[in-house]
Structures are given as structure tokens and as C-alpha cells.
TORROVEX-610767 format. One record per residue (C-alpha): x, y negated, z; residue in one letter. Coordinates in steps of 0.001 Angstrom, whole numbers, padded with zeros to 6 digits, always signed. Example, Ala and Ser with C-alpha at 12.3 -4.5 7.8 and 13.67 -1.06 7.14 Angstrom:
<gumis>
+012300+004500+007800a+013670+001060+007140s
</gumis>
This chain:
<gumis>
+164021-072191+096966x+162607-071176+100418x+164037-073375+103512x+164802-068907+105140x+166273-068300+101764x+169712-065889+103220x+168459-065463+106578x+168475-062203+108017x+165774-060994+109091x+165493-061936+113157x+166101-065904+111975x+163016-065817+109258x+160911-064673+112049x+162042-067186+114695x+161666-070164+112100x+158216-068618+111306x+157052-068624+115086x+158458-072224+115272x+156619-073352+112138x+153291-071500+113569x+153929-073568+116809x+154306-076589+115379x+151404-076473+113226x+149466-075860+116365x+151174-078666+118066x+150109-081102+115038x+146406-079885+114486x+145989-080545+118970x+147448-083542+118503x+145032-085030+115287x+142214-083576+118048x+143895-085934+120920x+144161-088502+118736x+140104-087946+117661x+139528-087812+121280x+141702-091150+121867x+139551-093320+119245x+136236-091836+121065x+137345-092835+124517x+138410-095893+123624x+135250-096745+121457x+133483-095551+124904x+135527-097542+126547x+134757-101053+124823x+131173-100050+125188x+131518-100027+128701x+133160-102727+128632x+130328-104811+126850x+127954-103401+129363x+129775-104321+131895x+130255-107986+130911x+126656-108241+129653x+125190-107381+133327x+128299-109693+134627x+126999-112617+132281x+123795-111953+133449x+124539-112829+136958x+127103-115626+136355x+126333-119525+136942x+126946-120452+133777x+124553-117300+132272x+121568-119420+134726x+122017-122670+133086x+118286-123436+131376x+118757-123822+127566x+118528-127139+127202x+121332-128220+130007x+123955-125604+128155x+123075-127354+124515x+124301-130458+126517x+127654-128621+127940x+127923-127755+123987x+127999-131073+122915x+130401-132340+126112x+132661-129986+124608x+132905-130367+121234x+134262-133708+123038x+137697-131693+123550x+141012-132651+121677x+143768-129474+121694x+147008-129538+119593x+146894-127117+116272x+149825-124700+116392x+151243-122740+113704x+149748-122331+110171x+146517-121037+110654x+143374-123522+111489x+141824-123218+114708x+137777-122292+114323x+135737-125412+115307x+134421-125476+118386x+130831-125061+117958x+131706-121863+115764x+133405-120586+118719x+131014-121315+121149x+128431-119534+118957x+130838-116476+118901x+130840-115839+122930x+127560-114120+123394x+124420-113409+121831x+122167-116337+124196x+125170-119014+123407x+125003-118159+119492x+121005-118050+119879x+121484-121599+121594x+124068-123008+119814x+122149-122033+116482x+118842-123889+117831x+120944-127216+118539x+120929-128914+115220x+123347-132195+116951x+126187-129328+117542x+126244-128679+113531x+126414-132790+112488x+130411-132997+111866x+131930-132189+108497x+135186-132493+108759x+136360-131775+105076x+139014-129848+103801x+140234-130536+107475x+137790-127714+109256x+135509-126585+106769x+135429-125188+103304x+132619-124499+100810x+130374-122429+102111x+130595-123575+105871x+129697-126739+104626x+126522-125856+103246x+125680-123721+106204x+126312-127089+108982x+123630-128839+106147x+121349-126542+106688x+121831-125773+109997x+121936-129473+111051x+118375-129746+109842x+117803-133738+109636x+120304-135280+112565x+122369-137786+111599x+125605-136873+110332x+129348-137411+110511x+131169-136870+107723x+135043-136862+107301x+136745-136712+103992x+140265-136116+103087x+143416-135650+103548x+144004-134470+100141x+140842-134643+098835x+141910-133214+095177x+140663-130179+095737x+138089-129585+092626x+135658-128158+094693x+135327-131170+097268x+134609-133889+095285x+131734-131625+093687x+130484-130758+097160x+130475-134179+097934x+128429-135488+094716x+126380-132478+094875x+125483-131871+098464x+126691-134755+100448x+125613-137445+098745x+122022-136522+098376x+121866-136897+102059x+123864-139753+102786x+120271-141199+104415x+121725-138646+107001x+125124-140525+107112x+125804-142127+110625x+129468-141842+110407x+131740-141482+107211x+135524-141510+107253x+137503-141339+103814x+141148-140806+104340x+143332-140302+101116x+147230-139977+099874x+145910-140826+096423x+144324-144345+095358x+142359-142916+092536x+141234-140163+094480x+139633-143108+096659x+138007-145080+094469x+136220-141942+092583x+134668-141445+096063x+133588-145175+096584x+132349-145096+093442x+129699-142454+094308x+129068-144788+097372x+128537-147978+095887x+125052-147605+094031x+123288-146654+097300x+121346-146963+100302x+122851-145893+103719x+120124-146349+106283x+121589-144833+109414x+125194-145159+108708x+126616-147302+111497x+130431-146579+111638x+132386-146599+108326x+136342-146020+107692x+138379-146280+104538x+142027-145102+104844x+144450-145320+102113x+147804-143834+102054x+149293-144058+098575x+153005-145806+098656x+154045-144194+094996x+151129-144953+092874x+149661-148393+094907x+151644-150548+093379x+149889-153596+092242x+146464-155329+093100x+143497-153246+093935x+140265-153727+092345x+137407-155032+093777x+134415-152393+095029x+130896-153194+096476x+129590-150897+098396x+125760-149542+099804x+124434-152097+096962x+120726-150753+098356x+121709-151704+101539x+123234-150357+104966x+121709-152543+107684x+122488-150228+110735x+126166-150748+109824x+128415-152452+112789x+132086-150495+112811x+133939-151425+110000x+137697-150546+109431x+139556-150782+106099x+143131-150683+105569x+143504-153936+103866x+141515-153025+100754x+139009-155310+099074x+135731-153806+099671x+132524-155759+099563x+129236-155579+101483x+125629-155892+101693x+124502-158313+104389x+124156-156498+107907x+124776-156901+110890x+128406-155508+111721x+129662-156763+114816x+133287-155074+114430x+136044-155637+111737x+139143-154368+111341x+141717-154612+108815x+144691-151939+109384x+148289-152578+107952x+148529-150071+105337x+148567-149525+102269x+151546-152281+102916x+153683-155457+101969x+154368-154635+098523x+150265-155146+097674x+148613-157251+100516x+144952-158302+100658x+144659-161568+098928x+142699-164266+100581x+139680-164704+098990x+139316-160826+099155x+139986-161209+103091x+137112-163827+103318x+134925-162130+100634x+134836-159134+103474x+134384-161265+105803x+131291-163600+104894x+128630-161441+104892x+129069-160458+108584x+129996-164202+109751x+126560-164213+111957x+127188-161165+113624x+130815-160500+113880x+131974-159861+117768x+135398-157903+117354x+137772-159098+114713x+141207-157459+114258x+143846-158403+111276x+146357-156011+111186x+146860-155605+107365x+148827-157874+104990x+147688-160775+103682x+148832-162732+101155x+147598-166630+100065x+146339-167683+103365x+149689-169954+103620x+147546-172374+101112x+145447-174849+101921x+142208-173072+101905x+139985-175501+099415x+137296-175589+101708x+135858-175737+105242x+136667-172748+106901x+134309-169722+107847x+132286-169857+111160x+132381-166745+113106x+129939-168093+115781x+129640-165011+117449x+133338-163678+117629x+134462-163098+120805x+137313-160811+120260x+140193-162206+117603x+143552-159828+116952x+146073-161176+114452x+149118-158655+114172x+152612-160424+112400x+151982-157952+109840x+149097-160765+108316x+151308-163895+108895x+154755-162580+106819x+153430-164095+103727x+152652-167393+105646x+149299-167922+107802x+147420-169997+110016x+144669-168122+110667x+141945-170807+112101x+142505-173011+108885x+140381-170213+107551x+138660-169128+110118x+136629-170889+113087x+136013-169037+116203x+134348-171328+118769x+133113-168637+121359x+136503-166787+121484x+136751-165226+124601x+139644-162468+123847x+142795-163870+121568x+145721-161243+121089x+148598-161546+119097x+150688-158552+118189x+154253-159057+117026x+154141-162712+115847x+157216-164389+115030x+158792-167393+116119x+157288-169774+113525x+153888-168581+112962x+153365-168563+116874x+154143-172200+116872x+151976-173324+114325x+148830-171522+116144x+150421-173348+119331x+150208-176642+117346x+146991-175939+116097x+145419-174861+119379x+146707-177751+120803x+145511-179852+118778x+142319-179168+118192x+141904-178956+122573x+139045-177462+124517x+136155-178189+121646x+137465-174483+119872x+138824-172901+122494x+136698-173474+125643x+135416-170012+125580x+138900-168284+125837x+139226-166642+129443x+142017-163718+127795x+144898-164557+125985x+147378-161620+125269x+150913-161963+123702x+152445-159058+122741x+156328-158783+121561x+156096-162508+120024x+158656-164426+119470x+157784-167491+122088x+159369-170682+121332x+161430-172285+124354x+159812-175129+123481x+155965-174878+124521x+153933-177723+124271x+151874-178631+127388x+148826-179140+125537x+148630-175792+124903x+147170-175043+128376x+145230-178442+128607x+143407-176895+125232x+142951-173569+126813x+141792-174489+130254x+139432-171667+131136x+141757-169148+130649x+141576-166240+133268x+144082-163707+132068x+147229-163865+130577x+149409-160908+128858x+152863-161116+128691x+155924-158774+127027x+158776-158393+129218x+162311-159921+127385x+159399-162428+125283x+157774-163950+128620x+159998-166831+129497x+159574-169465+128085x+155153-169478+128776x+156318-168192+132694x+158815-171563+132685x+156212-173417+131090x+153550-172008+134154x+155772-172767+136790x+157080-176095+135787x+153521-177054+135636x+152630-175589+138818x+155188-177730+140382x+154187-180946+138906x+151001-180619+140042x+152348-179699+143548x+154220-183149+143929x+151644-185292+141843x+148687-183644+144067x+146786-183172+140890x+144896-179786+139675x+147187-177451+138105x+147264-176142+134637x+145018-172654+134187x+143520-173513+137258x+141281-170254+137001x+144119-168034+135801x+143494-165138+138102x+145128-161671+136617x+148526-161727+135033x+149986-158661+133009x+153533-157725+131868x+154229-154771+129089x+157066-153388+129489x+157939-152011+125807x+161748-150289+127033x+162946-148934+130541x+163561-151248+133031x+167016-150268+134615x+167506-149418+138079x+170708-150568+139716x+172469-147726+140673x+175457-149414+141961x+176120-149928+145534x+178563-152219+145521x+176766-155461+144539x+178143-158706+146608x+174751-159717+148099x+172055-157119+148792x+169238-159945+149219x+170183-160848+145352x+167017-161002+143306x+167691-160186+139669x+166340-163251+137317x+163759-161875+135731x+162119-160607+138749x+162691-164251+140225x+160496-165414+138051x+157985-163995+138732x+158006-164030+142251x+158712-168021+141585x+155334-168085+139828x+153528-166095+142292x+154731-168365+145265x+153920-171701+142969x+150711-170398+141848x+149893-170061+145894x+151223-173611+146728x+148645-174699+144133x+145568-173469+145279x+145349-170896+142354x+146837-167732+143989x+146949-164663+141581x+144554-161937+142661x+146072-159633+140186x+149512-158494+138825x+148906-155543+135858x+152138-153654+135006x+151667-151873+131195x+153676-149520+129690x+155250-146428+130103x+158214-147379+132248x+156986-149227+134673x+158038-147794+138063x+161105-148764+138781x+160091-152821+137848x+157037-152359+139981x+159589-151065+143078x+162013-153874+142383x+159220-156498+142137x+157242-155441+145279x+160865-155488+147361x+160984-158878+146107x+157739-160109+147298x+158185-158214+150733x+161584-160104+150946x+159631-163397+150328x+156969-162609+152319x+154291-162945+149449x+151780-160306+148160x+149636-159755+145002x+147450-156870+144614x+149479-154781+141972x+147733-152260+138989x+150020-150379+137215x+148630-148775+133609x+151176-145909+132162x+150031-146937+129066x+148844-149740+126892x+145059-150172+127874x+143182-149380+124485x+140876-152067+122872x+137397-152378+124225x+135557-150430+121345x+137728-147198+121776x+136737-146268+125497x+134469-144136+125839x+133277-140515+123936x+130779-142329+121829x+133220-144877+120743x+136228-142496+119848x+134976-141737+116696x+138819-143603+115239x+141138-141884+117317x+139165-138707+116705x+139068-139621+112963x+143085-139803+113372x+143506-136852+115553x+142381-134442+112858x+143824-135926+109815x+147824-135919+111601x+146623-132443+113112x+145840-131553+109219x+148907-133051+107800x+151244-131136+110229x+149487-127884+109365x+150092-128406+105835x+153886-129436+106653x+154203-126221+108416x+152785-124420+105874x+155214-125496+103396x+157695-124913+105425x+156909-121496+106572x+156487-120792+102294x+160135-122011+101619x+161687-119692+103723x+159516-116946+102133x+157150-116028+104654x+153802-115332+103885x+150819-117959+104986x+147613-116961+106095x+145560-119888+104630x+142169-119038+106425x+142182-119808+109982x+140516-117566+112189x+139804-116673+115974x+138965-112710+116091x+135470-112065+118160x+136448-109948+121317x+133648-107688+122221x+133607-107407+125891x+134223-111101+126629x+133251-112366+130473x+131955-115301+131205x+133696-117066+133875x+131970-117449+137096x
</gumis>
């Protein structure tokens, strides 16, 4: 039925105009709407033109090709948080998306295209791209998290493993302990030439239950090899000459590293071993070892978390250090600390001579020190303390000091120069006003300024007081009143954090926290992404950046 169906006669020709009108109206406006798309196209065009001949005259645009490759590489050195559920393009991609002379450069810099981060950055076909656009650099290859993907592991036999005479840097990080040792497996029936930096993470607290099987690896041989971390799993070597070791506490208490696979590890880098850090658990090194224990002649470095002593340890009836230079101990207890005491003491300056640092951190001090302990440690230089731990070694320092003040004699550490507290929990300021004596000094800072002023009396003055941690201010105010009030000074550093260990601080040497970085960075994506799918939302799995045509440079 017509819409003018019983309309007389002036209506049907109104509503006809109207209709006639707005017909018109719609055909102009699908013109304007042509014409919108055309200016807007010319638009953008001008726009590129205008930020090409910008480019052109910008700094950055002068740079000579081989000084921008190395701004490329600086900053592929950058570290940004990953937000939401889509994965952020790697960095080299982007920088080869800005302009045509950055994609022509970044393209003709094989180093940019040597990390593989896998399934963490890059799928399939990127992969084989970075191989061939990597031409024969070394490479750095990261595996996992969640490496039971079916296409991985047959990228990795297939592509990856052919070149692993490319590999300078390999990372395997896993949730699943048979997904682990299907990778090592490929590895242990080769020859890694260039690989110098190797780490084996495995996260697998349902199915790890019970001992883990042996697994040599590089049987042809890996001779550049020096980094080594493992996460307590018993992994054998070729000779080389690795001068760092660490053992990390997973996969946990329930299956520790047994002994002799702890000093089966070990042996074959006993020459050349400088860093050694046991952070894992161990079980069996509470027996009497059988045997004389290994030399590590060249370790200078020696960190033994509580984590390795809860099944019972002494660590030097198994291991001799005499060139230690660095000892730390990480959340010792009570016990354990006083049979390395005993055995330190015991054994006096012929193992220990060397040792200049000696850092306790949040261990379980006995009140009763024995004062051989610094007589066996004479050389020592720097001593780290935990605020809440520290007093019975600062009571053991200052009744010392003051022995040697009446007796005349030299004092104990006579060349301890730096001391450091960590401060693990706030220090709290007094906020009330109403305390009976303003000139009170609080204990703990007492102390201290009581070992400052002895240390002085002695001839051994402290050059430096180092104040770790994160909440360190308000000590540092109350402890430099103190001084003032005693009329005493000490140069004073204050760190806002823990200082990291030697082989993590520079760019080059990164390579673990960067290793870290991306695999929490990947496990939070993959959180979120659940997350976003149980509420019902739809995931975009492929993370993109879009290309913006147009894009200046910045001056």
C-alpha cells in the first residue's frame, strides 16, 4: 500500500516535493562524502611530503649510516612495561617501520635481527625472516614460556638447531619438565662454538616431583662458554672455561640437587671458575663428603643462599676456595652460620687470606661470635650488615676495638674501611614530641656511632658508611644527627636499592634480567588474556603497532 494512500490531493504533492528534496539532499551528500575521502587522502599526502622534506632537514635525518645502526642497537637496549593483551612489535621492527632510510638501514644491520625471543616476540614466519636477515652474527636465542606449542619445538629442530654454531646466547625457560628435557635433548649431541652465556629455567611444581635425570650437554664441545645458570638441575658439561656459576632455587625443596650432581657440575670448570652462587637446594652435602674436597683456585666470588643449607651443609667441606675475595651469605640460619664461623675459624688466614668483602644478609648471627673469626679473616675491607641481624658482629667489632685500645695492640680488621647496613623494613621516625631527653640516642643508632668513634680511637677510622635499601632516609637523618651530636663524621653513600651482583651491571651483562623481563612480561600477557576471555571479551592474539604515514622525526 502506498505511504499517500487517502491523501487528498495537496498532501501527495507536498510529500512528493519532500521526497524529491530529500533525494537531492542524499545524492549531495554521497558527493560530500566522495569529496571528504579525496581531501583527506590529499591531505595525508601532504602530510607525507611535508614530513619527508622535515626528515630531510632534521638532526637525526644527518646522522651517517653507520652512527644510526649504532643508535639502533643502543635502543633495542630499552625495557617498557607490556600493557593490555596485545604484544608490543619488537623494537627493531618498529624502528624499521619509521621511514624508508631507517627500514633501508635497519634492514642492512644484520646485529639488530640476532634476538629470537620465542613464542615471547616472534612467531613462525618472523622467525625465519630474523635467520635470514641476521645473515651469520651470532645469535641470541630465548625459548619458552610455554614452549608446547607444536610448531616451536619443530622450528627449533628444524631451523634453530642447524645453526646453533650461531648460538652466543640461549635461554630455555619452561612450566613443563618434559617439555625441557625434549629441548636438551636436541642440545646434548652437539657442538656450540660461540655460545658463551647459557640459562636453563625450570618451573614445573605439579609434575617435578621426584629426582631429575641426569643430561650432558654440547658433548662436541662449547669452549667459549663462561655464564652458566641452572635452577638446581643436574646438567653436565664439556670441559671449558666458564668463569660464572649459578645455581637458582627453583624447581624447589621437595626435589633438591643431590650432591654429587652439585659437584658433578661443578668439576669441569674447577680451573676457571671466578663467580660462584648457590642459591638452589641441595640435599646430601650434610655427609661427610668421602673425599678431599674440590679446589676452586680461581674463585673469587662465593654466594651460599639458606635455601642450600636446609637439608644440612657446610659448604667448604666440599668445596675449597683459597683466593676468595667476595663471601655473601643470603638468609642463613642460626646454626648453619655457626658452623661456617667454626670452620672459618678454624682453618685461620691459610683459606681465607684473600677475603677483603664479607656480606651478611638477613642471617641469623649467633650472640655468641667467636673472636677467631676476625683473626682468620684479617684482610677484610668491607663488611655488610642487615639491620635487626647486625648486633651481635657490631658488639663483637667494638668490644674488640676497645681491647685493643687499653692493651695498645693492633685492632681486629685493621683494614676494614667501608661498612654497609640493609635496611630490609622502614625505619620509623619518632613522631612524638614529648620524649624526656631530646639528646637521647636510640640504641641501635648508638651502636653504630659507638663503632665509628672506637674504630677512630684505634687508628682504623671508617672512610665509608653505605646505607642499602629502599627505606633508608629517615635512618640516614637520625644517624647523621647522631654523629653531629658526637662530633664525629663518616662519609655517608646511600643506595635506594640493593646494589646488583658484579656480572649484572652493565648492557652487555644484562642478558638475565633481560632474559626475566620478557618471560614475567609474557606470563602477565597471557594472565590477562585469560582473564579478558572469561569475562567474554574478545582477544586480539596478534600484537600489532599500525604504520602512521606522515610520521616526523623529532628534531
Amino acid at each position: 500500500m502506498s505511504p499517500t494512500f487517502g491523501l487528498d490531493d495537496a498532501a501527495q504533492k507536498e510529500v512528493a516535493k519532500l521526497t524529491a528534496q530529500i533525494s537531492a539532499l542524499e545524492s549531495r551528500k554521497q558527493v560530500l562524502v566522495k569529496e571528504s575521502f579525496e581531501v583527506q587522502y590529499s591531505i595525508r599526502s601532504l602530510q607525507s611530503r611535508v614530513a619527508h622534506i622535515t626528515n630531510e632537514t632534521a638532526p637525526v635525518s644527518r646522522l651517517p649510516s653507520d652512527v644510526l645502526a649504532i643508535v639502533f642497537e643502543e635502543t633495542r637496549c630499552l625495557l617498557s612495561q607490556w600493557v593490555g593483551v596485545r604484544r608490543p612489535l619488537p623494537i627493531e621492527v618498529q624502528l624499521s617501520h619509521v621511514c624508508a632510510r631507517w627500514r633501508q638501514v635497519a634492514l642492512s644491520t644484520p646485529s639488530l635481527w640476532t634476538t629470537i625471543r620465542m613464542p615471547i616476540l616472534h612467531k613462525e614466519i618472523a622467525i625465519k625472516t630474523y635467520l635470514q636477515r641476521c645473515n651469520e652474527c651470532p645469535l641470541s636465542i630465548h625459548l619458552g614460556p610455554q614452549m608446547s606449542d607444536h610448531w616451536l619445538m619443530g622450528v627449533f629442530s628444524s631451523w634453530l638447531i642447524p645453526r646453533i654454531a650461531q648460538f652466543r646466547e640461549l635461554i630455555l625457560d619452561t612450566e613443563d619438565r618434559q617439555e625441557l628435557y625434549t629441548v636438551l635433548e636436541l642440545l646434548a649431541n652437539t657442538a656450540a662454538p660461540r655460545l658463551k652465556r647459557l640459562k636453563i629455567t625450570g618451573h614445573d611444581p605439579v609434575r617435578g616431583q621426584g629426582s631429575l635425570p641426569r643430561v650432558e650437554l654440547f658433548k662436541q664441545g662449547a669452549p667459549l662458554l663462561s655464564d652458566i645458570r641452572l635452577s638446581a638441575i643436574p646438567i653436565t658439561f664439556p670441559q671449558s672455561s666458564a668463569a660464572t656459576l649459578h645455581f637458582d632455587p627453583l624447581p624447589g625443596p621437595g626435589i633438591p640437587l643431590s650432591r654429587n650432581d652439585l659437584l658433578s657440575v661443578i668439576t669441569p670448570f674447577a680451573s676457571s671458575l671466578t663467580v660462584l652462587h648457590l642459591k638452589g637446594f641441595v640435599s646430601g652435602l650434610h655427609e661427610e663428603p668421602g673425599s678431599a674436597p674440590i679446589v676452586l683456585p680461581a674463585v673469587e666470588e662465593l654466594l651460599v643462599h639458606g635455601n642450600a643449607l636446609v637439608h644440612g651443609f657446610n659448604v667448604f667441606r666440599n668445596l675449597s676456595t683459597p683466593m676468595i675475595r667476595t663471601l655473601t651469605l643470603v638468609g642463613v640460619k642460626r646454626q648453619a652460620l655457626t658452623s661456617i664461623h667454626k670452620f672459618m675459624a678454624r682453618t685461620g688466614p691459610e683459606q681465607f687470606r684473600e677475603l677483603r668483602t664479607l656480606h651478611y644478609l638477613e642471617c641469623g648471627i649467633d650472640d655468641d661470635l667467636d673472636i677467631y673469626l676476625p683473626h682468620a679473616t684479617a684482610a677484610l675491607r668491607h663488611l655488610s650488615l642487615t639491620l635487626g641481624y647486625h648486633s651481635p658482629m657490631m658488639r663483637l667489632l667494638l668490644n674488640s676495638d676497645k681491647q685493643a685500645s687499653l692493651q695498645g695492640t693492633s685492632p681486629l680488621w685493621p683494614n676494614l674501611r667501608t661498612l654497609s647496613v640493609h635496611l630490609a623494613s622502614p625505619w620509623p621516625r619518632d613522631n612524638d614530641g614529648e620524649t624526656d631527653d631530646e639528646d637521647e640516642i636510640p640504641p641501635v643508632i648508638g651502636l653504630f656511632v659507638d663503632v665509628i668513634q672506637q674504630r677512630k680511637s684505634v687508628g682504623s677510622s671508617l672512610e665509608l658508611l653505605r646505607l642499602e635499601g629502599t627505606n633508608v632516609r629517615a635512618f640516614q637523618d637520625e644517624l647523621v644527627l647522631a654523629l653531629m651530636k658526637s662530633r664525629l663524621h663518616v662519609n655517608t653513600e646511600v643506595l635506594g636499592t640493593l646494589p646488583q651482583p658484579r656480572d649484572a651491571r652493565h648492557s652487555e651483562e644484562d642478558w638475565v634480567q633481560w632474559g626475566n623481563f620478557y618471560g614475567s612480561q609474557h606470563r602477565a600477557l597471557i594472565y590477562r588474556r585469560l582473564q579478558t576471555a572469561s569475562h567474554g571479551h574478545p582477544m586480539h592474539w596478534a600484537g600489532s603497532m599500525g604504520r602512521v604515514s606522515g610520521t616526523t622525526l623529532a628534531a
